[in-house]
C-alpha positions as CSV (number, residue, x, y, z in Angstrom):
1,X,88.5,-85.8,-62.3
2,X,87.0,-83.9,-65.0
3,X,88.7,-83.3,-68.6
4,X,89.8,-79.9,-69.6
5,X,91.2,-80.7,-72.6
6,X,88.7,-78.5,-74.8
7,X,89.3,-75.7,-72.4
8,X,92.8,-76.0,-73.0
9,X,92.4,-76.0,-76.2
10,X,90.4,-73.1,-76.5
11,X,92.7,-71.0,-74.6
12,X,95.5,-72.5,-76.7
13,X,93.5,-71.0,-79.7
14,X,93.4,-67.5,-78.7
15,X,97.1,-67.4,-78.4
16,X,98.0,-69.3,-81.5
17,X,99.3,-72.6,-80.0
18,X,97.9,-75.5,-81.8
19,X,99.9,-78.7,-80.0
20,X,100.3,-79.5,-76.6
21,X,104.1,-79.6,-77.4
22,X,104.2,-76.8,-78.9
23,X,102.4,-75.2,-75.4
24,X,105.0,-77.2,-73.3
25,X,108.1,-75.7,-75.0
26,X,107.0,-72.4,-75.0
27,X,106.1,-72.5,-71.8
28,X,109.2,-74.3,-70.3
29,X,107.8,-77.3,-68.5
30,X,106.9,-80.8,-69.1
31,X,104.0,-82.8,-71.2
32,X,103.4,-84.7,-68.1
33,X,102.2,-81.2,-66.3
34,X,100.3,-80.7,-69.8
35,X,98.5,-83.7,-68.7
36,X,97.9,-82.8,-65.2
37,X,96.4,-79.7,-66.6
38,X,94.1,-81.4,-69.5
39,X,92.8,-83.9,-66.3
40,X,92.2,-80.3,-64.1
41,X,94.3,-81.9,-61.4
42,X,96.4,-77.9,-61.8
43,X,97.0,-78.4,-58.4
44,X,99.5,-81.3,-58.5
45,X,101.8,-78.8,-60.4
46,X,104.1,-76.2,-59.1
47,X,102.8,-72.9,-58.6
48,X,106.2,-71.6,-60.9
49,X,104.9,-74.1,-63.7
50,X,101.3,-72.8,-63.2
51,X,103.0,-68.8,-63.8
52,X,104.3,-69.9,-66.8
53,X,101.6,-71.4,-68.1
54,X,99.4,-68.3,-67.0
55,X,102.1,-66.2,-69.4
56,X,102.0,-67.8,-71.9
57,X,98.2,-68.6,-72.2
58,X,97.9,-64.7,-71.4
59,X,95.3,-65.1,-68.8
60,X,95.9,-64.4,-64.6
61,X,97.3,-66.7,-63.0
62,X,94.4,-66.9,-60.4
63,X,91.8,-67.8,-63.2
64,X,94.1,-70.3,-65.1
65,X,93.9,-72.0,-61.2
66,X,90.1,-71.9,-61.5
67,X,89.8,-73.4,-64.9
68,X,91.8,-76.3,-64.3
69,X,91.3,-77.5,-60.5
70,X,89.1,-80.3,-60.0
71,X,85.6,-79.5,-58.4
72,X,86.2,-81.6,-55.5
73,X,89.6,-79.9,-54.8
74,X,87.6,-76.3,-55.1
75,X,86.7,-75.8,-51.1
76,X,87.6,-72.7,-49.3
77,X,91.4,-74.3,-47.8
78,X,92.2,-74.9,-51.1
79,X,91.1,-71.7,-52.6
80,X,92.9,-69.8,-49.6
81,X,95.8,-71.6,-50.1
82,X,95.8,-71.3,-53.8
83,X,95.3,-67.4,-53.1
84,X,98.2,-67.7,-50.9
85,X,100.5,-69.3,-53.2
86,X,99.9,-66.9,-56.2
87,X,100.4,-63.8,-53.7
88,X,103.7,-65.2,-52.5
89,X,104.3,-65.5,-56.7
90,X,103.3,-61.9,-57.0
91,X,105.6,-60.6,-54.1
92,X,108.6,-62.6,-55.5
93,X,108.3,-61.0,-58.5
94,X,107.8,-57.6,-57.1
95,X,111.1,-58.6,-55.4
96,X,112.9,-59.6,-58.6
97,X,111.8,-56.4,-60.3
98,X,113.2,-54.5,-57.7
99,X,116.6,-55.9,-57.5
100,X,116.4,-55.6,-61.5
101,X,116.0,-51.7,-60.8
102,X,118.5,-51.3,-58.0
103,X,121.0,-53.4,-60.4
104,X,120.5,-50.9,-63.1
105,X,121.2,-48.3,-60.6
106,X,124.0,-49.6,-59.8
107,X,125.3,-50.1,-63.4
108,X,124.5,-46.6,-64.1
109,X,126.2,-45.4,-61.4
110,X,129.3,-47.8,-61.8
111,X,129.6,-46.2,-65.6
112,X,129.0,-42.6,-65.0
113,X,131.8,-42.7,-62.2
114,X,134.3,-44.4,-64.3
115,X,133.2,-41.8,-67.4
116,X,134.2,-39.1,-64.5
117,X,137.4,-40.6,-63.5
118,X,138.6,-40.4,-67.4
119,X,137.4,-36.8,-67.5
120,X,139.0,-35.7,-64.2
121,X,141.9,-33.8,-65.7
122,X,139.3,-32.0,-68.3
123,X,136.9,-31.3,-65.7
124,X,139.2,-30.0,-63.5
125,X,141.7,-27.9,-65.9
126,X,139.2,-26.9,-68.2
127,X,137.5,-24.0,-66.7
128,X,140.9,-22.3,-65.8
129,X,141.8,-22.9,-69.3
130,X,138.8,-21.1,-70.6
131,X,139.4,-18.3,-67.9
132,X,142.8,-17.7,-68.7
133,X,142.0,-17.6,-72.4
134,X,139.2,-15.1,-72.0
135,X,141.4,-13.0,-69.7
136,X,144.7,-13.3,-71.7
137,X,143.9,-12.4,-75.4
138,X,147.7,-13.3,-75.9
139,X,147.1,-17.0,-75.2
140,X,147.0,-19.5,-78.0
141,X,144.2,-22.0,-78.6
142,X,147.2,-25.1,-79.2
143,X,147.8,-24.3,-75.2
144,X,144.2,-25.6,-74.0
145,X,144.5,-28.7,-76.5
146,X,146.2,-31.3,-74.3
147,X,142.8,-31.0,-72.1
148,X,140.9,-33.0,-74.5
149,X,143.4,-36.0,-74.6
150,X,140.9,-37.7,-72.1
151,X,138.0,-37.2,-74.5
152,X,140.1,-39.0,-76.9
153,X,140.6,-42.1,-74.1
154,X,137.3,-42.1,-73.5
155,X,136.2,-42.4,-77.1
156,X,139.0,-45.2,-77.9
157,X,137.2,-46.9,-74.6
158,X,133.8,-46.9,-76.2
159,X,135.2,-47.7,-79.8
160,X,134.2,-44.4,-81.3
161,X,136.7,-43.8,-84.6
162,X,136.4,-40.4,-86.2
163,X,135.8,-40.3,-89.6
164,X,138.2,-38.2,-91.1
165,X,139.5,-35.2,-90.1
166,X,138.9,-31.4,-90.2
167,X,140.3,-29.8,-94.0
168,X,141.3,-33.4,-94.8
169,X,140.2,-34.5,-98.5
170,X,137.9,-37.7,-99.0
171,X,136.4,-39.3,-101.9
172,X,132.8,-38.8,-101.2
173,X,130.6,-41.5,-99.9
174,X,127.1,-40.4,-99.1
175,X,126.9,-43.7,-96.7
176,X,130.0,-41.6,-94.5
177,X,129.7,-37.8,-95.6
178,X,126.8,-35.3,-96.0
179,X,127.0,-32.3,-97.5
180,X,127.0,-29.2,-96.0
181,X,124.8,-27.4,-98.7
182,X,121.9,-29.2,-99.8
183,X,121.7,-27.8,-102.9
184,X,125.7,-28.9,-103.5
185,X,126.0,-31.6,-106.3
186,X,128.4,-34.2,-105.8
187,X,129.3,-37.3,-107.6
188,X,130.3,-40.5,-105.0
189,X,133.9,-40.7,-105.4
190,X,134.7,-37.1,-105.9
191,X,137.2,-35.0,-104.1
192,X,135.3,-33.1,-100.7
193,X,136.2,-31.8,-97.9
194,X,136.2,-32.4,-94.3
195,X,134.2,-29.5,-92.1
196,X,133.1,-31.4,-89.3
197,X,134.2,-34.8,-88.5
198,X,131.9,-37.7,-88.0
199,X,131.6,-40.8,-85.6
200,X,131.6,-44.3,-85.8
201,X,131.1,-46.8,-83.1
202,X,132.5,-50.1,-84.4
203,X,130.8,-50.9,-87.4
204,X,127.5,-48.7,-86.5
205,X,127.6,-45.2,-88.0
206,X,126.8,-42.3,-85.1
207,X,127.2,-39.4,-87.2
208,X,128.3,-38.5,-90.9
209,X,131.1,-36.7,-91.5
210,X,130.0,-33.0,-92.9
211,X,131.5,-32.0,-96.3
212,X,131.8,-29.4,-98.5
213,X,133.1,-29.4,-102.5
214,X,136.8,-29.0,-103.1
């Protein structure tokens, strides 16, 4: 068998590795298949171990094969069956992609039919509501306000926390609030007020609360 240790090394190079540890940790698999590969004796090693190799070395999988396969090995069975072996590879990850997808699919479909159970009553209601209250002019707006309660679930669901409230007063903090006028002038701890509500998610700020000077 001839040594491919230079070759290794070389492709080691390109990629930044510069120990044969350092090569077997990222790629996942043992020193001993290191070895196998520095001896060009790839083909004693799994076709899996080869993959990962072939990632991490960033090169196909097919040449990493041809670099580090002994000459006598290289005869047309070997190279079919080689060919073979990274195909099956290639169609199992194809595979894996694909159930990836259809799982994400699935998720998204899981989530948007739970978001419409919680919105049932407000998708349902809503529309009369807004009928009635075009057609009635007698109607008050506090009427149509239970509807939203599901909003509110769903929010609390997703950990979404107002901040503030409409005509509440807040000491100012330009990390929470942004004023509505640009050219306002506002010192951080001063008196404002609420316009528009903002959103938090957890700790993560969505959206600032809009605020205008006392």
């Amino acid at each position: 068998m001839s040594d491919r240790t230079e070759i290794l090394r070389q492709l080691m190079k390109l990629v930044g590795i510069s120990s044969f540890q350092i090569l077997s940790d990222r790629a996942g698999i043992s020193r001993r298949s290191i070895d196998r590969l520095r001896k060009g004796n790839a083909e004693a090693l799994r076709y899996v171990d080869l993959a990962k190799l072939a990632k991490v070395l960033q090169i196909e999988l097919d040449e990493l094969v041809a670099k580090f396969v002994d000459s006598k090995f290289v005869d047309s069975n070997i190279s079919e069956s080689a060919s073979s072996a990274i195909a099956n590879l290639r169609e199992e990850y194809q595979h894996l992609q694909q159930k990836l997808e259809k799982q994400k699919q699935e998720l998204r479909s899981q989530f948007e039919r739970e978001t419409i159970q919680k919105l049932e009553s407000l998708l349902l209601q809503l529309p009369s509501a807004a009928h009635a209250a075009q057609t009635n002019p007698h109607m008050l707006a506090k009427n149509i306000l239970p509807l939203l309660r599901p909003i509110d679930a769903l929010l609390q669901t997703w950990r979404i926390s107002a901040i503030g409230t409409v005509g509440m007063e807040v000491a100012y903090d330009p990390q929470k609030h942004q004023l509505m006028e640009s050219s306002d002038q506002i010192e951080d701890g001063a008196i404002a007020i609420v316009r528009y509500v903002g959103y938090m998610q957890g700790e993560k700020l969505l959206y600032r609360a809009r605020v205008g000077k006392k």
